[in-house]
N, C-alpha and C positions, 0 to 999 in steps of 0.2 A: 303664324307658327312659331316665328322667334320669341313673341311675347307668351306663349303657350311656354316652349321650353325653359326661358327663363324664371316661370313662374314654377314649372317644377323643379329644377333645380334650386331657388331659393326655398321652397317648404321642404326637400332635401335637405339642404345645409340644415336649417329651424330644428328637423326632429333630429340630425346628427346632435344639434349645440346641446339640444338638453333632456335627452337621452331617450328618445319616445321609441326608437327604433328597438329591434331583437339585439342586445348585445349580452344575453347572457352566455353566451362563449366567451365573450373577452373577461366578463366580471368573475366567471370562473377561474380564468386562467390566471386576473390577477389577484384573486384569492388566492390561489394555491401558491404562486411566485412572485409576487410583490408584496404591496405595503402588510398585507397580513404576517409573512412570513419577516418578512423584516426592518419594518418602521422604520425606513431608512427615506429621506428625503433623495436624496441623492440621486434616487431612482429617476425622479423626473427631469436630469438631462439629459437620459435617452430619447427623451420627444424632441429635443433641439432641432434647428437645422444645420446642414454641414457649416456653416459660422461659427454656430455655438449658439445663435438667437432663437429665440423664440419666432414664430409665425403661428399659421392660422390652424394647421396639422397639428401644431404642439398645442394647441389649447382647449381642442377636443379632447386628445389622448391625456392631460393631466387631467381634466376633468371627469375622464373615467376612472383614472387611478386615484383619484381624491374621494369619489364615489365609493371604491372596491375598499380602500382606507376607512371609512366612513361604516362600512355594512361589515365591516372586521372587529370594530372595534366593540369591547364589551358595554352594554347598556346599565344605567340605574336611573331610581329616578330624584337624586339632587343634585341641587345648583349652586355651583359657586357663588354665584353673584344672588343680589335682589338689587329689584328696580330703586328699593326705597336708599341705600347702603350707597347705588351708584347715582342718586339724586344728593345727597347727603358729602356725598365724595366731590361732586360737580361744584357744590356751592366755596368750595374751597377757592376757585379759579374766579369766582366771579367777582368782577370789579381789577381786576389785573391785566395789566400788558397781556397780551393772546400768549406768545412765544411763554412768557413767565408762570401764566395759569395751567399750559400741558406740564410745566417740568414739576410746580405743588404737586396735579394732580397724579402725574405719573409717578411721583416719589411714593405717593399716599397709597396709590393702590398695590405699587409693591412690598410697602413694609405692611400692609394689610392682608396680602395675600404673594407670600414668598415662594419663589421658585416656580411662579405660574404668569408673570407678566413678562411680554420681551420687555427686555433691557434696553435696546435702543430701539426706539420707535420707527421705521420708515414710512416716510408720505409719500403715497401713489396716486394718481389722476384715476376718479372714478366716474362715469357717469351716468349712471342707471336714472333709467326713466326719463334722458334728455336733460337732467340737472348735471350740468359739468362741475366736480368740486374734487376734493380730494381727500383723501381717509389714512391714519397708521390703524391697522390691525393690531393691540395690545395682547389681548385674550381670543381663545379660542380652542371650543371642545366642537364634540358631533354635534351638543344642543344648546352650546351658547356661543356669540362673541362681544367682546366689547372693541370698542373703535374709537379713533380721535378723530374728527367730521365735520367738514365745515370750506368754508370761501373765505376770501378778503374782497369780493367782487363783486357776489352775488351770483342767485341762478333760480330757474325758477324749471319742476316737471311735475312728475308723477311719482307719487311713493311706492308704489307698486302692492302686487296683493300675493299675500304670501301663506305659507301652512304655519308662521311661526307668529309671536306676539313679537312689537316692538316700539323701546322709548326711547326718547329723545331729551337727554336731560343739556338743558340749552347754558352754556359758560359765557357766551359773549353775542352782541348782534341781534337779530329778527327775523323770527319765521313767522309767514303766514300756511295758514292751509284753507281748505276748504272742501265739503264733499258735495256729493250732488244732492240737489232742493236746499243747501244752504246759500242764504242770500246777502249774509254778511260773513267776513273771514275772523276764522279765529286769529288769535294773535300770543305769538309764543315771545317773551323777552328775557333774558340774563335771569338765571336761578329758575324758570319755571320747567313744568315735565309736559312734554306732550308723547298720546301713546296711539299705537294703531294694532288694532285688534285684529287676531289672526281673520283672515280671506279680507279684514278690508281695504279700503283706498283713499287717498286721499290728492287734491291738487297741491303742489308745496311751492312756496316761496321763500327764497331766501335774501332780504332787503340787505342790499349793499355790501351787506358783511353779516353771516353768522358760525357760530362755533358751538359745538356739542359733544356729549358723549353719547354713541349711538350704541344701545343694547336689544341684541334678540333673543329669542329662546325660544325652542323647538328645532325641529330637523333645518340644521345649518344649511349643510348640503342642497336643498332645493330653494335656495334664496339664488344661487350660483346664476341657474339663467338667464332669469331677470338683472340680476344687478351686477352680472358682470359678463358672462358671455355675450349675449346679445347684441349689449352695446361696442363690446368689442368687436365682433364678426361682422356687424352690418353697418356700424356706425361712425367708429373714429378708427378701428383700425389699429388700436394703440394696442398692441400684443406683450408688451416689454410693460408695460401697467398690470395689467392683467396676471401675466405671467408673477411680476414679482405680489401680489397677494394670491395667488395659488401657493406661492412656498412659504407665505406667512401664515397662511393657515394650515398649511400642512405642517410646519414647524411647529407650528405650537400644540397643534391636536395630538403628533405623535411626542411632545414633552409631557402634556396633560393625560397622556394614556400612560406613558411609562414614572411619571411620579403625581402621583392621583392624591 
């Protein structure tokens, strides 16, 4: 019986993390009085706890409010970025100290596209798919982001499978991947792109040390999940990670909504 209720209380938690439950009362409600009404980040430390931190209550509630943000916001269909521009942008870094090739490339892609990149980058602990590494959030609309990605260490999981396309334009280090029926691994090194097509998957390695520029496109929002609730809620725990790319994307989506 204990092993029965624990099992439903964890597929509880599971459809709370990523939204499968009836919440259109709350989606309404924060349509009408949250980020629609006022694109105001700020809003998300009402989820806090009495400290002022982040927990596991606060990471649901931002996620629904990044949600309600996300389904406010008006649609088109262009893109800032292209895969070829942020391949092209990547090769700037290669061959340089790690710490020297983010600040080229961050310089480049701000005097390339002004008033749409943070300015200071923060790096947060991610680990979607059992790959411990860490990412700065740069860009970020409802249908695109771009990201700085990568280890000094190594880590090897799962890419995950997603509604969006995604590439991986590699600045420093070695990824392997592989999918299933493949019986030798590809092999990603310095300057090259590797891409994974929307629904699919792949196994990833990252030998010793890699670094990338990591680009999606399609519905941002249900990447969230996978590559960060999940691991958060069942996995490491780390709420204060998590938490701070919920406001970096929420930062930027509502900058790129109000100067488009």
């Amino acid at each position: 019986m204990a092993r029965l209720l624990l099992c439903c209380w964890s597929v509880l938690l599971i459809a709370l993390a990523i939204g499968c439950g009836d919440t259109s009362d709350e989606t309404n409600a924060a349509d009408d009085d949250g980020p629609a009404a006022t694109a105001d980040i700020r809003e998300l430390d009402q989820f806090l706890d009495e400290d002022g931190a982040p927990d596991r209550t606060s990471i649901l509630r931002a996620y629904e409010w990044l949600k309600a943000l996300v389904a406010s916001a008006p649609q088109d269909d262009a893109y800032e970025f292209s895969p070829e521009e942020l391949h092209e942008v990547a090769q700037l870094g290669v061959g340089l100290p790690v710490d020297q090739a983010w600040n080229v490339i961050h310089q480049e892609l701000m005097r390339r596209h002004p008033g749409k990149i943070k300015e200071v980058p923060r790096w947060t602990f991610n680990s979607s798919g059992a790959a411990f590494c860490q990412l700065a959030l740069v860009y970020a609309s409802t249908k695109e982001y771009v990201a700085f990605f990568g280890t000094p260490i190594g880590a090897d999981g799962f890419s995950g499978r997603y509604k969006t396309e995604v590439w991986d334009l590699m600045v420093d280090g070695e990824m392997w991947t592989y999918v299933p029926g493949q019986f030798d691994k590809t092999v990603y090194l310095a300057g090259d792109l590797a891409y994974l097509p929307k629904g699919g998957g792949k196994a990833v390695r990252y030998v010793d040390h890699a670094w990338m520029i990591d680009y999606a496109r399609g519905s941002i929002i249900t990447m969230f999940p996978f590559g960060l609730i999940a691991p958060t809620l069942f996995v490491t725990l780390d709420y204060q990670s998590a938490w701070e790319q919920f406001v970096d994307f929420g930062q930027l989506v509502i900058q790129n909504l109000l100067h488009p």
